[in-house]
C-alpha positions, 0 to 999 in steps of 0.5 A, a space after each residue: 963387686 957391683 951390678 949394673 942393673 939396666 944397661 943396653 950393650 947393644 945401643 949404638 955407642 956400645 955394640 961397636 965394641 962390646 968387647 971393651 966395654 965389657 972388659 971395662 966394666 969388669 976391670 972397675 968390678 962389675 960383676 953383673 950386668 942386665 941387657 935391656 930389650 926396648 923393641 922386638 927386633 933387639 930380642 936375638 941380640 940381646 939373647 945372644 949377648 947374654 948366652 955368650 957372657 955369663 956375666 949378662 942377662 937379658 930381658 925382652 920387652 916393648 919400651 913405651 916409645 914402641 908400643 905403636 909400633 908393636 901391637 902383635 906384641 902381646 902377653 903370650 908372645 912375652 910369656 914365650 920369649 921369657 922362657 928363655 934360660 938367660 932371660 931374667 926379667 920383662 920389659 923395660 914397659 910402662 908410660 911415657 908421657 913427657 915425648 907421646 912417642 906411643 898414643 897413650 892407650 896404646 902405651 897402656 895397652 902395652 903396659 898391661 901385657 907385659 904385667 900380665 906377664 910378670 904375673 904368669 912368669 913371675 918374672 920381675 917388671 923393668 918399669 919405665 915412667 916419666 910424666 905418668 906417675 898417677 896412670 903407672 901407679 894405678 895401673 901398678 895398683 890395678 894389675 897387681 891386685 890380679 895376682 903379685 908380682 916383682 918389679 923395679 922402677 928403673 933409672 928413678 926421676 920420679 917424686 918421694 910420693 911416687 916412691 913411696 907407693 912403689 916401694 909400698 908394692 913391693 918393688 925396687 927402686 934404680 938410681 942412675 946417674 942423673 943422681 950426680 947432676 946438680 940439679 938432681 937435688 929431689 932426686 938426691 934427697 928421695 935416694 938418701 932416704 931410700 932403705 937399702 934393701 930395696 935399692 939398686 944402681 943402673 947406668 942406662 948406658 949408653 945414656 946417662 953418664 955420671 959426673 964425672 964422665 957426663 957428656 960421655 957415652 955412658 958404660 956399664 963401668 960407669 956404676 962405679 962412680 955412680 955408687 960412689 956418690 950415692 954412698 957419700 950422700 947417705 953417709 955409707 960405705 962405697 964398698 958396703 954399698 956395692 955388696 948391698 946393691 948387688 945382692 939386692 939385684 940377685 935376689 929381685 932377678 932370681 934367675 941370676 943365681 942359677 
């Protein structure tokens, strides 16, 4: 009984035969799955995705990559969208400065939006970051000394210090399928270590395929094998694991439970 936490049903790769995939996903025992927005024009999709499947939710959201593209997007637009009964979260945001798609300002910008809309929603950030650790966290830091709000550190990369502050403000911490590569060896030692109660499992589908499926277009069922590695490296059960990672993901997404 798994929950993939962080997965794009409409990605090319996937939406060609969305119907498969899901049914793929659930044959393995996923139960619950979240169907990532990362630009504006994908908001219809993703809803409609998720209105059809009761076993979908959706967020909306600019990823960093987009911020550029997308300077209308602002908080009250978020705020708006987000009211939407399927919609259980905001983003993927934050800051990516390993490719610079996005100016930087502008991708700090962006960020700082969609956590005032965290903040008025209540809803929680899906966050992305990858070579800002320190810019993610004072921001993180900043902004939430505005007023709380909940949130996740999706498909983790990041270092043990870097977790420590996240986990330190109150958020969840998602491990992906790069946790199975061989050279993951940090990551694997930050993810043994991780309390349970804070963690959940993604697959990035369509990225990201775990071993041994790695190479492949990843998949929602993919989560499954990702558990499965991660329970062996903490020494606990594959299954207890699941159940854990599951609930963790319902009560972070409230909206999941009505």
């Amino acid at each position: 009984m798994l929950a993939d936490s962080h997965c794009h049903l409409n990605y090319k790769g996937l939406v060609e035969h969305q119907d498969a995939v899901l049914s793929r996903a659930r044959e393995r025992g996923v139960v619950a799955m979240l169907n990532i927005a990362t630009r504006e024009s994908e908001w219809d999709d993703v809803l409609a995705t998720a209105e059809r499947e009761p076993d979908v939710w959706a967020t909306v959201g600019i990823h960093p990559h987009e911020a550029d593209k997308h300077p209308d997007v602002d908080t009250a637009k978020l705020v708006a969208r987000a009211a939407h009964r399927r919609v259980v979260g905001i983003g993927e945001s934050g800051l990516d400065y390993y490719y610079d798609h996005s100016d930087r300002d502008r991708q700090r910008a962006s960020f700082r939006a969609h956590l005032a809309a965290c903040r008025e929603t209540q809803l929680p950030i899906v966050v992305h970051t990858r070579d800002a650790e320190d810019d993610t966290a004072d921001i993180l830091r900043e902004e939430m000394g505005k007023g709380g709000f909940p949130g996740v550190i999706h498909c983790f990369t990041a270092s043990g210090a870097f977790a420590d502050i996240a986990l330190d403000l109150g958020f969840y911490i998602s491990i992906s399928g790069i946790v199975t590569f061989r050279n993951a060896k940090d990551l694997q030692q930050t993810a043994a270590r991780l309390p349970r109660e804070r963690l959940l499992i993604e697959t990035d589908a369509p990225f990201l395929a775990p071993v041994p499926h790695r190479g492949k277009t990843g998949e929602p069922a993919f989560v499954a094998d990702t558990c499965r590695f991660l329970a062996e490296l903490r020494g606990e059960d594959p299954g207890e694991l699941a159940q854990a990672t599951r609930e963790n993901f319902h009560t972070l997404f409230a909206r999941t439970r009505t």
